[in-house]
N, C-alpha and C positions, 0 to 999 in steps of 0.2 A: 777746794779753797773755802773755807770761814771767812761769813761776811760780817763788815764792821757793822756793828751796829750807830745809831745816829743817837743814842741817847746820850746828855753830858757826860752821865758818870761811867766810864767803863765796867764790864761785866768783870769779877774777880775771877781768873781761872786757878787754883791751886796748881803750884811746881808740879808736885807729884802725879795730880792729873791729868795733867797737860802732857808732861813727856811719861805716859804710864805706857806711851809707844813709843817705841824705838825713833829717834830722830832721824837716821839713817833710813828708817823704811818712809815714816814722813817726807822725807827729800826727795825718795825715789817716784814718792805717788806726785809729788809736784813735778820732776823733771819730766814725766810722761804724759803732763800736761803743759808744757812747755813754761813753766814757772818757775820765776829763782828766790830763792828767800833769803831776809838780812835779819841780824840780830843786832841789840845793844845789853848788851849786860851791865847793869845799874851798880853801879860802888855807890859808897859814899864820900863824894857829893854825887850826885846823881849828874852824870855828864855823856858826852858822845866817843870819849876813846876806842870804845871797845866797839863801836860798830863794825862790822863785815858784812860783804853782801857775798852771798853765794850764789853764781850762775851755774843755770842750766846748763847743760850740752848742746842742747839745742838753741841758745842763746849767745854762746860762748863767742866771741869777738877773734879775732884770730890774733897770737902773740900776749894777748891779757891770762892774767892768772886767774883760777877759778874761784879763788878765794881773795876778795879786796876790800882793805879798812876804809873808813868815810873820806879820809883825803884822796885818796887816788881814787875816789868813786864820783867825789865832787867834782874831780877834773874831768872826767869826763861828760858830766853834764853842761849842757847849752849853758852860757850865759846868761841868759834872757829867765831861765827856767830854777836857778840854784837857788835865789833866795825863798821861792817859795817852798823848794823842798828843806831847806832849812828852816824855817818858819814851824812846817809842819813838824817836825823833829822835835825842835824845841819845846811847842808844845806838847807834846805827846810826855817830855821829860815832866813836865806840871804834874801828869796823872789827869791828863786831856784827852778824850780820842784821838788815835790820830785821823786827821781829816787823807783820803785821799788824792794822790796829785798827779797829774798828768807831766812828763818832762821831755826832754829829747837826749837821746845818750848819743856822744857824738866821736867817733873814732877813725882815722884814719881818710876821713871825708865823707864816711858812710852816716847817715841819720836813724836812729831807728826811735822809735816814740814808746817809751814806756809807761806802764800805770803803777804806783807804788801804793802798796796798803799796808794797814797794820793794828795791832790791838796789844795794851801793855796786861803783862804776865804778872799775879801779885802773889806772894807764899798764903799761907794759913794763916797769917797774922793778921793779913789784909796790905803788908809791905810791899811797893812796887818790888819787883826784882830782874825786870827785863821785857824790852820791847820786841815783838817778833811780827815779822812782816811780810811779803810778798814783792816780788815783780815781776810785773806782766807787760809781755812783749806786744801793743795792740798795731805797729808799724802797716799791717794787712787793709784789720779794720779803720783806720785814720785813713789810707788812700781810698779803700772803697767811697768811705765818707766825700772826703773832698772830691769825687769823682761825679760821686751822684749829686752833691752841691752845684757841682757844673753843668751837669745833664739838664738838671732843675731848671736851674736859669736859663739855660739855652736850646732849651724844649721845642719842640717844632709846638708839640701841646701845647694851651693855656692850662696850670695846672695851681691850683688855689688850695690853699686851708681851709674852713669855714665851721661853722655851724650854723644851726636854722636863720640865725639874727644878722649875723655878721662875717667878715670875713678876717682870717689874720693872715698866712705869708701867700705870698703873690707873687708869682715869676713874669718875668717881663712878656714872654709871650701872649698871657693875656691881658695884661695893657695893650699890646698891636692889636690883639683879635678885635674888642671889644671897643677900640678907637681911644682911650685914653694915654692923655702924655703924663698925666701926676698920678703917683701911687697913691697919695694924702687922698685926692679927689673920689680913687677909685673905693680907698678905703671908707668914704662914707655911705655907700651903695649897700642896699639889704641883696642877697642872692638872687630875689626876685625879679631885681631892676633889669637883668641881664635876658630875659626873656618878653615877647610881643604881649600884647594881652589875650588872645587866643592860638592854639596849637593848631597841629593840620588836621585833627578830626574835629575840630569845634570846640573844642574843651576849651575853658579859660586856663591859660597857665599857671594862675596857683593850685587847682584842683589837681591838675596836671603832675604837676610836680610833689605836692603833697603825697599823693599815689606813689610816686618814684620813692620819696624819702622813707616812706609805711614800708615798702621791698627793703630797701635798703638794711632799716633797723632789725627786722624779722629775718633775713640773709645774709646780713654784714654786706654785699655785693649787689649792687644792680648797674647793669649799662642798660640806656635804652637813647634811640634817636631825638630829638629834641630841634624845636625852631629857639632860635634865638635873637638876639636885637642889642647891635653897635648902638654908638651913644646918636650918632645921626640919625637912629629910625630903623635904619636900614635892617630887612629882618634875613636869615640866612640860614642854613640848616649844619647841624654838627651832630657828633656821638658825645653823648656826657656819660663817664661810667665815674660813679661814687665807691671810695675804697675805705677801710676804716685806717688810719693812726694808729700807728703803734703805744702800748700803754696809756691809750687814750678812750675813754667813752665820751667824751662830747665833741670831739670834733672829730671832721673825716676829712681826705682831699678825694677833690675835684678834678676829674681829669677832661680837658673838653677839644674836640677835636673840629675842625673846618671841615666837612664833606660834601661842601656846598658845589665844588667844580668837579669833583669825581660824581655828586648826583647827577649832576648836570650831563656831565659825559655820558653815565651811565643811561640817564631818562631818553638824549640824543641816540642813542645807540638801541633803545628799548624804542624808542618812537618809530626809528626807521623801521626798527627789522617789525615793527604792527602794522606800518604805513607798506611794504612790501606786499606781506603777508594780509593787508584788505584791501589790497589794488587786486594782489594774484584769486582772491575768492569771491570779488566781483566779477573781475575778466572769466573765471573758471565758467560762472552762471549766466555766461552773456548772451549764448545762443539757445537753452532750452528754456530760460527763464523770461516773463515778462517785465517790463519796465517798473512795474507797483513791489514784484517780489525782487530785483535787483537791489531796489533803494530798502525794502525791509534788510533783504541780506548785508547791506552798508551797516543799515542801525544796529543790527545785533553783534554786526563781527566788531563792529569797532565799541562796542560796548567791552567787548569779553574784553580786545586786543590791550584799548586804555584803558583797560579799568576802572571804566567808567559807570556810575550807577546808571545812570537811563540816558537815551539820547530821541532826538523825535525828529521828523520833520514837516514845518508845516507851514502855512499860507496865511497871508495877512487879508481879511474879505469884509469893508464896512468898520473897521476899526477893532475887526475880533479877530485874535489871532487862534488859530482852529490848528489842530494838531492833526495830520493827515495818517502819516506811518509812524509808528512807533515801537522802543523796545525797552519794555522793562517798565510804562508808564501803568498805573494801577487808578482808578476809578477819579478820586480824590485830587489824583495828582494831571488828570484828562482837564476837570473839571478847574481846577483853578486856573489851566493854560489858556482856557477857555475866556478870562476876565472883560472886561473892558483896558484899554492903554490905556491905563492915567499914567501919571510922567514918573510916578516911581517904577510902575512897572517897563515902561521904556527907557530909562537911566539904569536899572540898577537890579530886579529881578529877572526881566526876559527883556533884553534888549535887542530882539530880533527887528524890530521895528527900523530902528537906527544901523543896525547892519547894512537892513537891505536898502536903505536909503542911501546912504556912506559907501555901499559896495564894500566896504573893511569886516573883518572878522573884529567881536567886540564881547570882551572877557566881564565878569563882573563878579563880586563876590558879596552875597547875602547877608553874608555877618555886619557887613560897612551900616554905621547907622546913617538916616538921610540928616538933612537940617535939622529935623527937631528933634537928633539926638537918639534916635529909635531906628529901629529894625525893621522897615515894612513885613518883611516874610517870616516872623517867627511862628504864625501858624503854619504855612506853607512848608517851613523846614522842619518844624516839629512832624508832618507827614508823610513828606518826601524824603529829608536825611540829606538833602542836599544843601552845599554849603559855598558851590559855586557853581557857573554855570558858563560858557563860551558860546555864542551864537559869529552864526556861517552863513554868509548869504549863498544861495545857489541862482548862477549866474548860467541860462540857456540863451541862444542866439540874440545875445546881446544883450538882454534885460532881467531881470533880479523880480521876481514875484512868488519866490518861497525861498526859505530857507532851514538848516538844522541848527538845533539846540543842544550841546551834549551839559551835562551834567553831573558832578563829580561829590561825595562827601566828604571829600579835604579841602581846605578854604586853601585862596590863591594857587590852587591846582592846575591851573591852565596857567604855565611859566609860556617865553616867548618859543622856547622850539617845541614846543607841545602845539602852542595854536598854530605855528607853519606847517608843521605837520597834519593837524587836522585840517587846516585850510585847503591845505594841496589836495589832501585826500577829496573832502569835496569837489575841488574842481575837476579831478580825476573820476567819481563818480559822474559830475555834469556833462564829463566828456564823452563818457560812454554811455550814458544814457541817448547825449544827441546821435554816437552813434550807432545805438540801439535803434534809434528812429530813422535812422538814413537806410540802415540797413534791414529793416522790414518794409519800407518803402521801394527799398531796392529785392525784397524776396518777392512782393508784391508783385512785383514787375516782373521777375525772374517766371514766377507761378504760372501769370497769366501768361509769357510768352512759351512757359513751356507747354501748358495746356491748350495754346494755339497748337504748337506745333505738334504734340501728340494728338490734337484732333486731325492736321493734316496726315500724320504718321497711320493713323487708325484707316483713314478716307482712301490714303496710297495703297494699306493693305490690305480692303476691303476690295479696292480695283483689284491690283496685283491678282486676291483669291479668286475674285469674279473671273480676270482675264485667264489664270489658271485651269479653272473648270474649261472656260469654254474650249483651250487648247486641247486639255486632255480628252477631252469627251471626243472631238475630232481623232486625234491619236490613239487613241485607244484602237478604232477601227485601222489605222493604216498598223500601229505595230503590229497587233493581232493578226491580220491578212498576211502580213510580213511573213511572220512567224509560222504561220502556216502555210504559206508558199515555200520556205524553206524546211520545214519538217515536216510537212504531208505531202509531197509531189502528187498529182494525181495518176499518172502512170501506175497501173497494176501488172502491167505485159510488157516484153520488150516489143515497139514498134515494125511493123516490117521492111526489113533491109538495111536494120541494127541489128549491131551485136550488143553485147552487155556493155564491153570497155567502150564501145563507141556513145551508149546511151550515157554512162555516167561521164565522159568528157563534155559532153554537151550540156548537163543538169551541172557541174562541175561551173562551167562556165556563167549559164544559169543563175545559179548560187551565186555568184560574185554578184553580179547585177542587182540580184535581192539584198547582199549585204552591205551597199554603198547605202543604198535607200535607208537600211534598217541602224546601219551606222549613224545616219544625219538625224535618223527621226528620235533615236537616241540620246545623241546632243543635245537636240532642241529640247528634250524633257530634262534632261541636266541641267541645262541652261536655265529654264523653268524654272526648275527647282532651287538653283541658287538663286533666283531673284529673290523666288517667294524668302527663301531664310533670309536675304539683306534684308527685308522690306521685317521683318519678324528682332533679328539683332537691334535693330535702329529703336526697338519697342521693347526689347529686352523679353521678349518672347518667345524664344527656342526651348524647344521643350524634347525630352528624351527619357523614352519607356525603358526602364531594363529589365532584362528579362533573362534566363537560360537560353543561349543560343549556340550551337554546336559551330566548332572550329572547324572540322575537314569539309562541309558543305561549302563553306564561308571561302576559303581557299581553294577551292575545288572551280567553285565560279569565279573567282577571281583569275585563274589558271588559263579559263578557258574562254576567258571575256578577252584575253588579251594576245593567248598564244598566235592566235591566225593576226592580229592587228602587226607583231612582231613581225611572223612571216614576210606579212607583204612590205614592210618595210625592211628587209634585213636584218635584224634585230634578234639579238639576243635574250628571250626573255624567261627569269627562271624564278621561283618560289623558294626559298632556302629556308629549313627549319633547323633549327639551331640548339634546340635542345628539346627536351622530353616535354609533350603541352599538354594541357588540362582538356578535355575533351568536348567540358563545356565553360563557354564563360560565359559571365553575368554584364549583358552590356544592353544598350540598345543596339539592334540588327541592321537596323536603316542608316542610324546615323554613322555606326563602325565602316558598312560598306561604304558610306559616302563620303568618307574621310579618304578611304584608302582608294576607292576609285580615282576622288580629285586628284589625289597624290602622284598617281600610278597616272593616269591622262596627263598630266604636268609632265612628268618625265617621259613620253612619247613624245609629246607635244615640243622638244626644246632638242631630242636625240635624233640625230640621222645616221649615226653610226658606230657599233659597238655594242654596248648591253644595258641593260634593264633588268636590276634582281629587288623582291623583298624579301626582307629578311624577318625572320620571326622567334622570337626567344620568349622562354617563360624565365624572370630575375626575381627572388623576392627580397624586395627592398630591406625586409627585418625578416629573413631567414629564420632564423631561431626564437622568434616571438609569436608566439600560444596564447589565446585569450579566452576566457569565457562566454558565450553570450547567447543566453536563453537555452543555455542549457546544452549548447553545443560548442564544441570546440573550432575555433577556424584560426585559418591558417592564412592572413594578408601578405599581399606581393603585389607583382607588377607582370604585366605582360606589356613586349616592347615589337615594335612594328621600323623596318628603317628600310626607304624606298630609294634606291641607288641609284644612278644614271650616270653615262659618259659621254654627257651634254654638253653645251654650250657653255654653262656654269654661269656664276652671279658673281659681280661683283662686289669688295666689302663695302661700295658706296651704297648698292643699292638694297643690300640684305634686310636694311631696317624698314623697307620701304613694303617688304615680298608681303607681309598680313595686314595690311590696310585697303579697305574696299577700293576697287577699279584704279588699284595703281598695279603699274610692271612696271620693269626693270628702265626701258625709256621708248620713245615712241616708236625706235626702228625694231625694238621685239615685238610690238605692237602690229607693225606694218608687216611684218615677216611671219610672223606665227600666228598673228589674231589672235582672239580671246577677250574675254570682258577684265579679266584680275580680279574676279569673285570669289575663285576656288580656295585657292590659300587663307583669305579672309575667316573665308565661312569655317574650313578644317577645321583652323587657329580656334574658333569659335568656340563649334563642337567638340572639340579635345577638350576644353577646356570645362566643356558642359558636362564630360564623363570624368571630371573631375583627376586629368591628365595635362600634360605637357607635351610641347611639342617645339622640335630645336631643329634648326639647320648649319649645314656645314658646306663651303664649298668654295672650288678654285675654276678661276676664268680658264675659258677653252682645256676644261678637266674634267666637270661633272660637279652635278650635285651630291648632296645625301640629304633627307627626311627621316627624323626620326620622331617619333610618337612612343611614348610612354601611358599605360593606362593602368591604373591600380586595378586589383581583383580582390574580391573575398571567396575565398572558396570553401567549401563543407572540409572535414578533417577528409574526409573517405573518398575526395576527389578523384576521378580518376586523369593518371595520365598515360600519354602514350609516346611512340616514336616516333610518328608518322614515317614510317622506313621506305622507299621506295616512292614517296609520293608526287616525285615529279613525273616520274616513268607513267603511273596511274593515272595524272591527269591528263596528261597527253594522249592517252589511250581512250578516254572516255573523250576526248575534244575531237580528236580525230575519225573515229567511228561511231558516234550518237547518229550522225544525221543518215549516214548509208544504213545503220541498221535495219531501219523497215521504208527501204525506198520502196521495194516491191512486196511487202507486206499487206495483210487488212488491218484496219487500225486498231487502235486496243478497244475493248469493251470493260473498261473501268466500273462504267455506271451503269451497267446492262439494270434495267428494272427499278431504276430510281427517276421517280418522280418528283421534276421540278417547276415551280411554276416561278417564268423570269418576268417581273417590274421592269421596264423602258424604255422612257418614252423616244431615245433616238435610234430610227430607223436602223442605220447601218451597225450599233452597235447591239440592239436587237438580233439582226441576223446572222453577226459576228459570234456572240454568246450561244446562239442557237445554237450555230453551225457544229461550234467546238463539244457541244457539251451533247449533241446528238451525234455526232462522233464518237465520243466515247460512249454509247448506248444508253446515255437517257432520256427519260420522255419531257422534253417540255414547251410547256403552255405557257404565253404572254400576254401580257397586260400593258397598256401604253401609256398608264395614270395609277396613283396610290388608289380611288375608290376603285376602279375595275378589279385592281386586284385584291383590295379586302373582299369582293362579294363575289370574284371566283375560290377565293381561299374558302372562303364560309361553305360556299356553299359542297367544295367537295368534302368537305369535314361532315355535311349533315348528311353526305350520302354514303359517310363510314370509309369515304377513301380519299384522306387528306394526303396533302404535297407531301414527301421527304422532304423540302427544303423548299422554300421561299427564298430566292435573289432578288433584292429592294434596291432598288434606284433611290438614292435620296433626293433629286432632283426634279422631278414630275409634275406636269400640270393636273389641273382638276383641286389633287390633293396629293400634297407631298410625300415623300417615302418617311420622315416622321412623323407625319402625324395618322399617317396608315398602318404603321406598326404600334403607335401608341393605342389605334383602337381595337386593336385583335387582339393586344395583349389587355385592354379594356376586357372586353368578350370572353375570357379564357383564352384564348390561341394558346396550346401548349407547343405547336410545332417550332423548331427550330428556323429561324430568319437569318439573312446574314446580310449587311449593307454593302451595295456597290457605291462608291462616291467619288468624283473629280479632285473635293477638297483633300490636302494628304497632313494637316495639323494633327496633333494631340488632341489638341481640344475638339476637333472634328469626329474622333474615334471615339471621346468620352459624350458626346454629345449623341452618338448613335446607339451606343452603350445605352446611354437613362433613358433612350425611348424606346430601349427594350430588342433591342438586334440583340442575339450571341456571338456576330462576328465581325467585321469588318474587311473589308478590300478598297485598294486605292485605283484607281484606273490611271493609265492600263493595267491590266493584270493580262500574266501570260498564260497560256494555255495551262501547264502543268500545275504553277499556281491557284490557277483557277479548278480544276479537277482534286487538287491536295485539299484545297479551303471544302470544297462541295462534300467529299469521302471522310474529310476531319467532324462534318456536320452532321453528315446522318447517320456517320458511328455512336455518336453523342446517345 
């Protein structure tokens, strides 16, 4: 389409070159623009007859013909709308441009808003000879129009025309925003009145906004946040994005939005989830942390949390307020907090003063000038950056004598849910501070009565170990005697007027006699022995060696500790291995037997009738898990232990009760079966110390079951075995160990070894002798550590030193350690080995650093004691 030009005199187009193109193709490049065009062809007089308009297709009305002269064209036009299209007509006939005119074409009730244009055709003469024109359908654009006129007006936005000076059109929304009832009024307002005189970083708002308008020109677009200010004062925060006007360079609109209740929302929702999130990271520091680094960690987190530049806390002392903890403050900024109160400074820059007096939290903002018009703090905030500040009384057991200061560089920063926020947060701090203070007054106490109590703990097990020795030291001689009253009979001949079976029914009998005694004396060192671990658990001092220790040995005495106890009670008692076992595990030896002894004694102890089996399997808990470590391949499992009975059984009330010191089942097991209720405790204990489990199962008048789970590492190359036959075997070995050398001579183990035996008790003296010159060796005693460092010496100067030194660690004069620390002072190279009452860990390492190579607990049994002696002087 050819645009009219605005000048008076029409452009002349020649006929010829005008339609030098096809009119036909002309029509078509306007119909696929959806354009219709009219003509008037000029006679003489120059009149409107010959007008026709020609519609588009795309125009076409439905039932009108595509071809129509000005009267039935005029009908169709609105009323309101004909005279001007006539008008323009007319003139155009003058050899006038024609002006274009907007009209409404009106058919069948339908409206559609057309635009008419047009420019007159003259020959080569310069003769009019016809006017040619256009219509254009803009019905689309008219409603978009009138659509966005309404959007306009009823904007949720305040949305303005303007330039830097002034404003022109203006939608009613912001006359509400901005509190004006008259447009006239609003209309006298420069853009700037609409903003406070400082923004939220300190800027004056003309600077401010200058900056936005410098974007604007150089982007055509800038949104940015903005404070602004109703006609009451009142100042409030919105988004203002500037957009340019179409065909326009001086003016732009204004698009300005309220965000003042969604900040709001937003700040309340930001506040909590800080206030959350520096209650939970003070509470997190509450117990490793001391009260000076809790209140630092308040000031920093809540620094990062609000977004606060610096926050402090601190104490009012003589009218100087002193900044104690702080975060974020820098030299300058110490220093001025430091001032003297004059009343600017308690009004209006720190008004900590007034807080704490008020008990009120109390906001203030720096920019406010005082009376005289001025600023106290412009140096202050020229070095700080702060531009407001909120002071916090902190309020302990009643009274207010410090408080925080936070500090913010956006003026009136501190809105109302901000300072309840920080306020609570303070109080929430002050609360945990107090109970910060209650509660080290309270560990105080805790300390000291636990320190009591582990002094008494220590005092109980220092008897206990005393009353220990002195038990064992006695015991030792009656097991010992025992033990060899039942395994060395002294008969070498059958007496006269015996036969054989008649002498072993009588030693048969005999035997019994000795194994009531040797039974009770047993107990009583069991018994012992659990005390001493109670008195050790209550101290958390159970201790446990591991070491390589062989399984069929282990089983073997278990076999045969028990078989004859069966017997004589009726009993069924049997060892069951249950799968292929490792031949050696890694445990402590002591404490494995004393688990499964207690276990195995409990199920005697509760059975009168039926059986008694343990059961023994090798499970690995991660079968197919291979690891590396140092170089060697191992292979972790489990070895499981489960002790059966067809007992009296427990009930589910009392199960809970079975591993707590000196509890049973109720007092009539008590009265019936005796016992302390140490054993289970102490197992429980010990399984637990070999880093095992230990579970019960069991039904009234049925039986129990015990079962023990103990993890193992074992080398790749373990070996295991079947133990095939092994109950036949120990019964074989239970049953004839003691007949084998009734009428024997005794062994000669130690033929030609010399021992020289430290001890100072008599009977245990004689006892150790007896045995150890029974198996053929020579030895010589000492009743004190000095007698025996200077009979040791001296057989060494005369080139024929002991095989083996046995130390008493107990001894008057001078003890058994500090008589092996002086020979191994001297050189001693010879092998030592310590006898001692005590049976701790730390007992055996304690014998160890003064220089023994071995240790023993008393009692020790003969074999044991001949095994320790031949493992010593192989060495």
């Amino acid at each position: 389409m050819t645009a009219a030009k605005s000048a008076a005199v029409p452009t002349k187009f020649p006929v010829k070159d005008f339609f030098g193109v096809s009119p036909d193709i002309v029509r078509k490049c306007l119909e696929n623009h959806h354009i219709a065009d009219w003509t008037v062809e000029i006679g003489n007089p120059a009149d409107l007859s010959t007008f026709t308009v020609h519609f588009a297709e795309s125009q076409q009305f439905k039932e009108l013909p595509a071809v129509m002269p000005l009267p039935d064209y005029i009908n169709l036009i609105h009323p309101e709308d004909r005279e001007k299209l006539m008008s323009a007509l007319h003139k155009a006939l003058g050899s006038v441009l024609f002006e274009a005119v907007s009209c409404r074409l009106v058919w069948n009730g339908t409206v559609r808003h057309q635009k008419l244009s047009g420019f007159p055709v003259f020959d080569e003469h310069g003769k009019l000879v016809r006017l040619f024109g256009f219509s254009q359908d803009f019905t689309d654009a008219y409603k978009l129009e009138q659509r966005y006129q309404i959007l306009y007006d009823n904007s949720h936005d305040a949305i303005y025309v303007s330039d830097e000076t002034r404003f022109g059109n203006v939608n009613k929304r912001t006359l509400e925003l901005f509190g004006y009832d008259s447009l006239d009024e609003f209309l006298t307002l420069t853009p700037s009145a609409l903003a406070p005189e400082f923004q939220a970083d300190g800027r004056s708002s003309d600077e401010f906004l200058r900056e936005k308008l410098g974007i604007y020109k150089r982007d055509k677009h800038v949104k940015f946040d903005c404070l602004s200010k109703r006609k009451n004062g009142t100042v409030f925060e919105t988004t203002v994005e500037i957009l340019p006007m179409p065909d326009e360079e001086r003016h732009y609109q204004v698009v300005i939005n309220d965000v003042s209740e969604e900040r709001m929302i937003n700040r309340a929702l930001d506040n909590h989830r800080s206030y959350i999130s520096l209650i939970a990271e003070i509470r997190k520091s509450f117990y490793q942390n001391s009260e000076e680094e809790i209140i630092q960690t308040y000031l920093e987190t809540a620094a990062l949390l609000f977004e606060l530049g610096k926050c402090w806390y601190g104490t009012i002392e003589n009218d100087v307020l002193q900044p104690v903890f702080h975060a974020g403050l820098d030299k300058h900024h110490t220093d001025l907090a430091s001032l003297k109160l004059k009343s600017d400074l308690l009004d209006r820059g720190f008004p900590l003063r007034k807080a704490i007096e008020t008990k009120q939290p109390l906001a203030a903002n720096l920019l406010e000038p005082n009376d005289s018009g001025v600023s106290p703090w412009d140096s202050f905030i020229q070095h700080s950056q702060s531009r407001s500040v909120l002071a916090v009384p902190v309020e302990m057991y009643g009274s207010v004598k410090a408080g925080i200061v936070f500090h913010s560089r956006l003026t009136n920063a501190f809105d109302e849910t901000t300072v309840d926020y920080l306020d609570n947060s303070v109080k929430e701090l002050a609360r945990i501070i107090t109970e910060k203070r209650a509660w080290l007054k309270q560990q105080q106490m805790l300390e000291k009565a636990k320190e009591e109590a582990e002094a008494v703990s220590r005092a109980k097990a220092r008897f206990l170990a005393n009353i220990s020795h002195e038990i064992r030291t006695p015991m030792t001689s009656v097991v010992g005697y025992l033990e060899m009253l039942l395994r060395d009979h002294p008969l070498t001949k059958i007496p006269d007027g015996c036969n054989e079976q008649q002498c072993i029914k009588c030693l048969e009998q005999y035997r019994g006699t000795l194994k009531v005694i040797q039974n009770n004396a047993e107990y009583l060192l069991s018994l012992l022995t659990n005390v001493l671990d109670i008195s050790k658990m209550e101290v958390n001092q159970l201790d446990a060696e591991i070491i390589d220790v062989p399984l069929r040995p282990l089983l073997y005495e278990l076999s045969s500790l028990y078989s004859a106890q069966a017997k004589s009670k009726g009993l069924q008692f049997q060892i069951k291995i249950l799968t292929p076992m490792p031949e050696i595990l890694r445990t402590d030896p002591i404490r494995i037997r004393q688990i499964l002894v207690n276990l195995i004694s409990n199920a005697f102890k509760f059975t009168t009738k039926g059986s008694i089996s343990v059961s023994v399997g090798w499970g690995a808990s991660r079968s197919n898990e291979n690891t590396e470590e140092d170089g060697e391949l191992f292979r972790k499992g489990s070895i499981f232990f489960a002790v059966q009975d067809t007992g009296i059984g427990i009930s589910a009330d009392a199960i809970p009760q079975l591993f707590v010191p000196f509890q049973q089942g109720d007092m009539s097991i008590t009265r019936r079966f005796g016992g302390t209720g140490l054993g289970l405790a102490i197992s429980k204990q010990l399984v637990e110390l070999l880093g095992g489990e230990i579970t019960v199962s069991s039904v009234e008048d049925t039986g129990s079951t015990f079962r023990v789970l103990l993890p193992q590492t074992l080398p790749r190359k373990a070996t295991f075995e079947s133990f095939t036959g092994f109950n036949d075997q120990a019964k074989q070995i239970s049953e004839s160990s003691w007949k084998k050398n009734l009428f024997k001579p005794q062994d000669t183990l130690l033929n030609g070894v010399r021992i020289l035996l430290a001890e100072d008790g008599e009977d245990n003296q004689r006892l150790f002798t007896l045995i150890l010159q029974k198996a053929g060796a020579d030895v010589q005693t000492a009743d004190n550590g000095q007698t025996a460092c200077q009979t040791a010496l001296e057989q060494l100067s005369t080139g024929k030193p002991f095989d083996l030194i046995l130390m008493d660690m107990q001894m008057p004069v001078m003890d058994g350690y500090s008589a092996v620390r002086h020979l191994r002072n001297l050189q001693y190279k010879g092998p030592i080995a310590a006898l001692t009452a005590h049976s701790s860990a730390d007992e055996k390492q304690k014998c160890l650093n003064a220089g023994c190579d071995d240790y023993a607990v008393k009692p020790i049994l003969r074999d044991a004691l001949i095994a320790m002696v031949l493992k010593n002087i192989r060495k």
